[in-house]
C-alpha positions in Angstrom: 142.7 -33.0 2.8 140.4 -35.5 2.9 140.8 -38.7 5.2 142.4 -42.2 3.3 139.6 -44.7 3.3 140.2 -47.3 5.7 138.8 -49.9 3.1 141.5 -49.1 0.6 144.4 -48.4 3.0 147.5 -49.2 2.2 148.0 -51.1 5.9 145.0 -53.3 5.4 146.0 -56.7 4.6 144.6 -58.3 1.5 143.0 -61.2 3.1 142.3 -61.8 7.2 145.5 -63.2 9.0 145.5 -67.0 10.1 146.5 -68.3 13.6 149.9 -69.5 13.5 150.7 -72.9 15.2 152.8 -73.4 18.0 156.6 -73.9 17.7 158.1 -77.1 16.7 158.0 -79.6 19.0 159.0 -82.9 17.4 162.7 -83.9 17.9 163.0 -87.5 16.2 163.8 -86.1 12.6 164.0 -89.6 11.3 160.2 -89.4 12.1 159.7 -86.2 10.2 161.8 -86.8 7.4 160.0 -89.9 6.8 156.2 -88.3 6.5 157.7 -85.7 4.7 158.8 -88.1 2.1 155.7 -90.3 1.8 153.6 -86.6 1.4 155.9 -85.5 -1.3 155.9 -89.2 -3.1 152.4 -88.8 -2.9 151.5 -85.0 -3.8 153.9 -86.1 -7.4 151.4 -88.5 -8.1 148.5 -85.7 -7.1 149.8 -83.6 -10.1 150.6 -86.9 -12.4 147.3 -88.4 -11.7 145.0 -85.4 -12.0 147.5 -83.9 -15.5 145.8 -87.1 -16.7 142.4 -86.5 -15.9 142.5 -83.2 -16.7 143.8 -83.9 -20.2 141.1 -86.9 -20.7 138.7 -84.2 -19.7 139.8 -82.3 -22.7 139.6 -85.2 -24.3 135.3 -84.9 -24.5 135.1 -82.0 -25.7 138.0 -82.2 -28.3 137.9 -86.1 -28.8 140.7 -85.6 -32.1 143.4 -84.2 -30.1 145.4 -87.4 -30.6 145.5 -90.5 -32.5 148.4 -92.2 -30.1 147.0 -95.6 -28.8 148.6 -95.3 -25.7 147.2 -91.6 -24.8 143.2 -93.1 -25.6 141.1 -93.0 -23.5 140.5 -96.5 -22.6 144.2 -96.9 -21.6 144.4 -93.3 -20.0 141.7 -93.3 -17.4 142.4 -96.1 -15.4 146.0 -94.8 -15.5 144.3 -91.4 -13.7 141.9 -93.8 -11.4 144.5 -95.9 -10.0 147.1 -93.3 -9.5 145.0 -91.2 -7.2 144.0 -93.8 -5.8 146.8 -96.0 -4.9 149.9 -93.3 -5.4 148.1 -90.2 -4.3 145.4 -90.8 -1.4 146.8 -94.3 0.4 150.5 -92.6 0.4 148.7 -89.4 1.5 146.9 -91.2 4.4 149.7 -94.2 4.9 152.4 -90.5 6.0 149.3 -89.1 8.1 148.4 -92.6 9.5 152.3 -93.1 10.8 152.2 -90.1 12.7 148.4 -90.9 14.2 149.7 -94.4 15.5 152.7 -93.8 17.3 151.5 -90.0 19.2 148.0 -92.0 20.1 150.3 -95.0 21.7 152.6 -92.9 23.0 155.4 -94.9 21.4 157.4 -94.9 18.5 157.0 -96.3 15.1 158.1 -99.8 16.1 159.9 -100.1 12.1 161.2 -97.5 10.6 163.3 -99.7 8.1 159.3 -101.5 7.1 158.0 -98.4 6.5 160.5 -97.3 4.0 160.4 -100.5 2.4 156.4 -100.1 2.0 157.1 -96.7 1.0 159.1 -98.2 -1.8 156.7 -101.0 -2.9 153.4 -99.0 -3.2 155.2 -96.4 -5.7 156.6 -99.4 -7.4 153.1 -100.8 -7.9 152.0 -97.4 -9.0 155.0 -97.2 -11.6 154.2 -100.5 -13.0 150.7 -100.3 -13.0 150.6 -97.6 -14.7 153.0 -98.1 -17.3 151.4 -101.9 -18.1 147.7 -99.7 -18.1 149.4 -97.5 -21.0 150.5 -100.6 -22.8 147.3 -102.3 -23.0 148.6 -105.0 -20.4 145.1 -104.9 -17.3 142.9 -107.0 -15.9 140.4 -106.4 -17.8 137.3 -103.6 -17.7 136.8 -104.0 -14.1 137.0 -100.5 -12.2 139.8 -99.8 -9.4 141.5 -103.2 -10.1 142.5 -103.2 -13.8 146.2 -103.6 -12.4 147.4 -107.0 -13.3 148.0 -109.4 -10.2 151.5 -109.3 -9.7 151.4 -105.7 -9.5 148.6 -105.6 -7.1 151.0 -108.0 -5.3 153.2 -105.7 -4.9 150.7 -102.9 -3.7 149.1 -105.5 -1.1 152.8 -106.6 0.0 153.2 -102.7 1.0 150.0 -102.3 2.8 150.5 -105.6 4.7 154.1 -104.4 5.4 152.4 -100.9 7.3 149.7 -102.7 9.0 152.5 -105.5 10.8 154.2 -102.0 11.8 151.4 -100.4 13.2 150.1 -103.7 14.8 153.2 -104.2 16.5 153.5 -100.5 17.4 149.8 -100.8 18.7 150.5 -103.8 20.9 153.6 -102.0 22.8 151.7 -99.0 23.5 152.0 -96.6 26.5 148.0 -96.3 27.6 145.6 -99.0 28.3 142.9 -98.1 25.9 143.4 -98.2 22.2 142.2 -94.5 21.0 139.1 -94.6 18.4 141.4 -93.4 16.0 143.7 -96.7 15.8 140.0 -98.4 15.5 139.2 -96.7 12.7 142.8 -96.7 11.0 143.4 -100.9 11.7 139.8 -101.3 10.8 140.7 -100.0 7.1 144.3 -102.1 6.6 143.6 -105.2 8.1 139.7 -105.3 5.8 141.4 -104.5 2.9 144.3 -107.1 2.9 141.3 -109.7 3.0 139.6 -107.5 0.2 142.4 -107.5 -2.1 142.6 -111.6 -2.0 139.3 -112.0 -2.5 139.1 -109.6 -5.9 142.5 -111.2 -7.2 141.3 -115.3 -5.9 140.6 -116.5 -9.5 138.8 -120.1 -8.8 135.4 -118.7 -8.3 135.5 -116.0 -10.6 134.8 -118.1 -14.1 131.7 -116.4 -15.7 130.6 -113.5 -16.1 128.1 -113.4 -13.1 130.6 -114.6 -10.6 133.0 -111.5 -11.9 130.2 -109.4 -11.3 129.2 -109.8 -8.0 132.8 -109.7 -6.5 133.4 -106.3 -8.6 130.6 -104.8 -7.1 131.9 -106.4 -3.3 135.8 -104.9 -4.2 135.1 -101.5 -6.5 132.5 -100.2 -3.4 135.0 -101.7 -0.3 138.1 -100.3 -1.8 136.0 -97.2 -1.6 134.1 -97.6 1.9 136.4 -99.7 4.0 140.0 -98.1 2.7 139.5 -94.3 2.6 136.7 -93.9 4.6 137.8 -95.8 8.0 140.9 -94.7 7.6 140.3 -90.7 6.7 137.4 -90.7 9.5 140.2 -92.5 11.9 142.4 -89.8 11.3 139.9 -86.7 11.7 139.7 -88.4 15.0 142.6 -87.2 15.6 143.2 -84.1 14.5 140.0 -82.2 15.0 140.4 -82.8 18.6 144.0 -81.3 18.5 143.3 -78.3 16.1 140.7 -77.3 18.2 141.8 -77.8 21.3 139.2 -80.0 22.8 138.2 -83.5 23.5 135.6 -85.3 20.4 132.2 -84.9 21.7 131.1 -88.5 22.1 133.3 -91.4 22.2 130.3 -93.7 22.0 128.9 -92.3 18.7 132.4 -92.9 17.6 132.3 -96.4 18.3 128.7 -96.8 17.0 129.7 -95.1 13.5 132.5 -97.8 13.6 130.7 -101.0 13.9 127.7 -99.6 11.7 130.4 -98.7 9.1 131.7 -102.8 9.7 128.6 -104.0 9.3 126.5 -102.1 7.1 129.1 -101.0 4.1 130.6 -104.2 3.4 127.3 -105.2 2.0 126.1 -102.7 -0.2 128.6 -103.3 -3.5 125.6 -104.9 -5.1 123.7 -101.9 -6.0 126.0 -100.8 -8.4 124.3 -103.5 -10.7 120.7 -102.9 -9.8 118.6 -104.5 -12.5 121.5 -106.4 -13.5 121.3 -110.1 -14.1 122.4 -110.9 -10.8 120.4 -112.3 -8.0 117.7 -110.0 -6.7 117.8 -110.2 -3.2 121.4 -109.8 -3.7 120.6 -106.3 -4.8 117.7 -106.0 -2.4 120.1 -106.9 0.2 122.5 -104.2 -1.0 120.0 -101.2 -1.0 118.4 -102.1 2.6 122.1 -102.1 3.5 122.8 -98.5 1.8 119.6 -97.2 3.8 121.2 -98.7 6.8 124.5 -96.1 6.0 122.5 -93.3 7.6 122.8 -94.4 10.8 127.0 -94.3 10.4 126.5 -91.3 8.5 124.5 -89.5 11.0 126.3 -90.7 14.0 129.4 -89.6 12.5 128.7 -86.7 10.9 127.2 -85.8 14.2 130.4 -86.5 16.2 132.4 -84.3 14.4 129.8 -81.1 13.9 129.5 -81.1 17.7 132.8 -81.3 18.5 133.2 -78.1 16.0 130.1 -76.2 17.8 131.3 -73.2 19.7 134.2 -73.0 17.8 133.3 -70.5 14.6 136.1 -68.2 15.4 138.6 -70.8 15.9 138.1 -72.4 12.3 137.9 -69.2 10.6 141.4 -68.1 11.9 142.6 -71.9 10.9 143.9 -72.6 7.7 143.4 -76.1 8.3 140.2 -76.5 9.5 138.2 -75.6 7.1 139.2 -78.2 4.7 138.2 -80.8 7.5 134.9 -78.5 7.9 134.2 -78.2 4.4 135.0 -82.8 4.2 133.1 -83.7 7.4 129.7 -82.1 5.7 130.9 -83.6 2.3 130.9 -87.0 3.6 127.0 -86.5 4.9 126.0 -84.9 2.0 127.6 -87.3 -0.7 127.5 -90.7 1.4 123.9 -89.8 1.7 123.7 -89.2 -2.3 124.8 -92.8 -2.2 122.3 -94.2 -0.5 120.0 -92.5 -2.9 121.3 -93.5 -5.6 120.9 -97.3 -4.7 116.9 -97.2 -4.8 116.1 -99.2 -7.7 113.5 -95.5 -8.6 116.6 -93.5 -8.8 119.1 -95.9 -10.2 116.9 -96.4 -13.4 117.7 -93.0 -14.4 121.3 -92.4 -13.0 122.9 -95.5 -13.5 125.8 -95.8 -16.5 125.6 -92.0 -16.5 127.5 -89.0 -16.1 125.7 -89.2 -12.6 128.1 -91.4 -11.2 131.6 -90.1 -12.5 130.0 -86.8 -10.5 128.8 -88.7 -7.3 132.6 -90.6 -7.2 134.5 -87.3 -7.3 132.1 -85.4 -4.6 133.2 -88.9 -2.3 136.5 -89.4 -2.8 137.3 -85.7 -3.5 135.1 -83.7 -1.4 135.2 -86.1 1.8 138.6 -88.1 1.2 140.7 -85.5 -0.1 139.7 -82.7 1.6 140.4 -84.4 5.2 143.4 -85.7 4.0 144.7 -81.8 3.3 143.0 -80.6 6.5 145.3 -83.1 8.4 148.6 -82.0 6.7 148.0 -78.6 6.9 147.7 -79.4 10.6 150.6 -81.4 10.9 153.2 -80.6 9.6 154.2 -77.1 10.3 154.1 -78.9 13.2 156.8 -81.2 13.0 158.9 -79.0 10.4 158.2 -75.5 12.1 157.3 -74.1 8.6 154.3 -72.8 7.4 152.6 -72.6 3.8 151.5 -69.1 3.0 148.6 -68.3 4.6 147.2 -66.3 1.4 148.0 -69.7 -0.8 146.5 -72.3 1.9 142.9 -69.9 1.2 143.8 -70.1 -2.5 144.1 -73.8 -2.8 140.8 -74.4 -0.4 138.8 -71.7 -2.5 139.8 -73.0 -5.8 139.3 -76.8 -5.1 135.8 -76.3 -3.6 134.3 -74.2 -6.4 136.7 -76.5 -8.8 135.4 -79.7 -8.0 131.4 -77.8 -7.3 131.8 -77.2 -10.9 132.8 -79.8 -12.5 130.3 -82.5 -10.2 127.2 -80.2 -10.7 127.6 -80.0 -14.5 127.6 -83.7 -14.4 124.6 -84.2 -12.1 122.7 -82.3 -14.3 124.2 -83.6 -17.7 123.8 -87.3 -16.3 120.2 -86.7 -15.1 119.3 -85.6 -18.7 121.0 -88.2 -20.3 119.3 -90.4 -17.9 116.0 -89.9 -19.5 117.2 -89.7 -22.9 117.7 -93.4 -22.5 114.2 -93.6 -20.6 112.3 -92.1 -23.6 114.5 -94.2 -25.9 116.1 -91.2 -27.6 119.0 -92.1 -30.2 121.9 -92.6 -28.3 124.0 -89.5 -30.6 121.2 -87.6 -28.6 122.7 -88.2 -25.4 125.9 -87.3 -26.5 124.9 -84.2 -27.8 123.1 -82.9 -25.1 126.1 -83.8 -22.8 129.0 -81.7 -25.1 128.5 -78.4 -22.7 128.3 -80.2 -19.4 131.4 -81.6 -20.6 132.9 -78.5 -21.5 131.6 -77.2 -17.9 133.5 -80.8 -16.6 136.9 -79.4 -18.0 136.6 -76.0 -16.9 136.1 -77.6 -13.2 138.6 -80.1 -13.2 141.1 -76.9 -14.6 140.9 -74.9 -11.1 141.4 -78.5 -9.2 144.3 -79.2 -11.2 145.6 -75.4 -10.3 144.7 -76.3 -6.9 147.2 -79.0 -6.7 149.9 -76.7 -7.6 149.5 -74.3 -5.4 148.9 -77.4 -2.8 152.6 -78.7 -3.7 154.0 -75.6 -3.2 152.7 -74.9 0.0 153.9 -78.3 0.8 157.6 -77.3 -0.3 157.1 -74.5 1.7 156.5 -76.9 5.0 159.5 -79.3 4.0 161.6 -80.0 6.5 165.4 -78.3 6.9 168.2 -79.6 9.1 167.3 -79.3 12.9 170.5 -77.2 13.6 169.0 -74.8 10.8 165.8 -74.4 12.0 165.7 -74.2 15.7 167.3 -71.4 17.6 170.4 -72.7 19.9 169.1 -72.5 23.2 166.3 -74.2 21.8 168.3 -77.1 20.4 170.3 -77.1 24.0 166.7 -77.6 25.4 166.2 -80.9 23.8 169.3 -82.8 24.1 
């Protein structure tokens, strides 16, 4: 009788097993319950948000599917923009952030009461905001802040709210030093509470040149000096602990810091290259975007040696690679920025399907993907419960390809349409050429969207239950 195959046995498990993290170790369940909360506030508005772009995406390549007003398109993708960006990412990095703080201080939150109450606000904004986008009520066509005032208010009022709490929790910490992290993490709420006032200040915003100059300063800042301090401030963090070792150079850390200060606040203007808006403005912007290599490299640097040496470790992870997979994303498509200001290259890719393509690889191959690699770190940790292993390599496998897909079909599609407009082509041309990109787009955004299923399941499968429930006796004897 011949031998069973040990490819096809029956004992073989169908994909390689994942380390498992150490036991529970967190005993303040107000503090658990609390991240919990914000990360299931803001994984709803994950699959509310991305519904939406995933139906707009339909929306190109069957552009009849509805004649409601409020369900166009004009009305429906700000509603997507703003409420991954303000509902799913800040809440997503706001639960990671008030874990980061207080274990880096060694002391508690310092507000637990504050924190609810911003919790409350920011979804508030996100409700409103999104419900005045759908009726036609916004601040006009001017990207990432087409929420009226008040409701921004309201947003701002939460973020302020969190960065008084992790100020004050800051200032009563255990250790001398304040850890790079905290650098990183205040850097990103206390810039944009002053960038917020300045997009919503009204007196020196009265033509349209004015508007123009201060959309390019807030639509590139809420970007640059938001997510990316704060999702770099928290991989300082975390890739030390999942690995097990200390970051390879604090120094670099604090140089990618102050180039990231200095160098990114300045480069908004070369979204309107060739725009009639002063020209060393833009000059100013490009040298600027050149000058993001340094942060980039310094960074990117930091973090790839920190990993070296450690293959094995991230491939028996199921966090890590999503941090692996966003540290090389934010080289790769902060460095596509930087190309993309040069005047050469902006005359083709500029108003494009270029740049929807180059703002998902950012936010969603870099931001989002360090945001997941963090949870999946954390909290098993604080709850003691892990997502399936199979699901964790389902959701990192799909989102990768997904959003490969659906940004590579519009670098391509935008770089034709591009020159369309270059060799003064009818505009119907452009549109034409673009229908299976488009189609390509959907397809893409599909698996992301399936992603963020599975990604909410896993994180129902991490929830916390009551301590008594989860923790053997003699354990629970063993921290009282």
């Amino acid at each position: 009788m011949a031998e069973p195959s040990p490819i096809l046995s029956a004992d073989r498990p169908l994909v390689v097993g994942k380390a498992r993290v150490e036991s529970v170790g967190e005993r303040d369940t107000a503090w658990t319950r609390l991240i919990f909360v914000y990360l299931a506030c803001a994984t709803s508005w994950l699959i509310v948000g991305t519904l939406i772009g995933v139906y707009l995406s339909i929306k190109f390549t069957a552009p009849d599917v509805d004649h409601v007003p409020w369900l166009s398109f004009g009305r429906l993708r700000p509603v997507h923009t703003n409420t991954v960006f303000w509902g799913w990412t800040s809440l997503a990095m706001i639960a990671l952030v008030l874990y980061v703080v207080p274990k880096t201080s060694q002391r508690r939150l310092y507000s637990f009461p504050l924190a609810w109450i911003s919790l409350a606000l920011i979804n508030l904004a996100v409700v409103i905001g999104g419900l005045c986008l759908m009726g036609g009520i916004n601040n006009g066509g001017q990207e990432y802040r087409e929420y009226i005032w008040p409701v921004m208010a309201i947003f701002a009022s939460g973020v302020v709210l969190t960065a008084y709490n992790l100020i004050r929790t800051i200032a009563d910490r255990g250790v001398e030093e304040i850890y790079i992290s905290n650098w990183y993490i205040m850097g990103g709420f206390l810039w944009t509470s002053v960038l917020v006032t300045i997009a919503y200040l009204p007196f020196y915003q009265q033509n349209g040149i004015s508007e123009t100059v201060i959309q390019g300063y807030y639509m590139h800042n809420a970007v640059g000096m938001w997510f990316t301090p704060i999702v770099l401030g928290l991989t300082y963090y975390f890739l030390p602990k999942l690995l097990n070792k200390p970051i390879y150079s604090y120094s670099l850390g604090v140089l990618a810091f102050w180039t990231q200060m200095v160098f990114y606040t300045m480069i908004g203007g070369h979204h309107f290259v060739f725009a009639p808006t002063p020209w060393w403005l833009q000059t100013v912007a490009i040298i600027f975007s050149v000058g993001m290599i340094v942060t980039l490299a310094a960074g990117t640097g930091n973090f790839l040696l920190t990993m070296k040496g450690s293959g094995r470790t991230i491939a028996r992870s199921y966090s890590l690679p999503f941090i692996l997979a966003g540290v090389i994303g934010y080289f790769l498509w902060s460095a596509q920025g930087t190309l993309e200001a040069l005047r050469s290259l902006n005359l083709v890719w500029h108003f494009t399907n270029y740049t929807v393509a180059h703002s998902h690889l950012t936010m969603y191959g870099f931001v989002v993907f360090l945001i997941w690699g963090g949870i999946y770190g954390l909290l098993p940790r604080m709850t003691g419960r892990e997502p399936s292993h199979l699901l964790a390599g389902v959701h990192f496998w799909f989102a990768l390809l997904g959003y490969f897909i659906y940004t590579f079909a519009l670098m391509v599609g935008g770089t034709l349409q591009g020159v369309s407009w270059i060799l003064n082509a009818p505009f119907i041309e452009s549109v034409r050429l673009m229908a299976p990109f488009w189609l390509w787009r959907a397809v893409g955004g599909a698996m992301m969207f399936l992603s963020h299923l599975i990604f909410a399941y896993n994180l129902w499968r991490m929830r916390p239950l009551r301590l008594e429930r989860t923790m053997p006796v003699a354990q629970m004897g063993a921290l009282a």
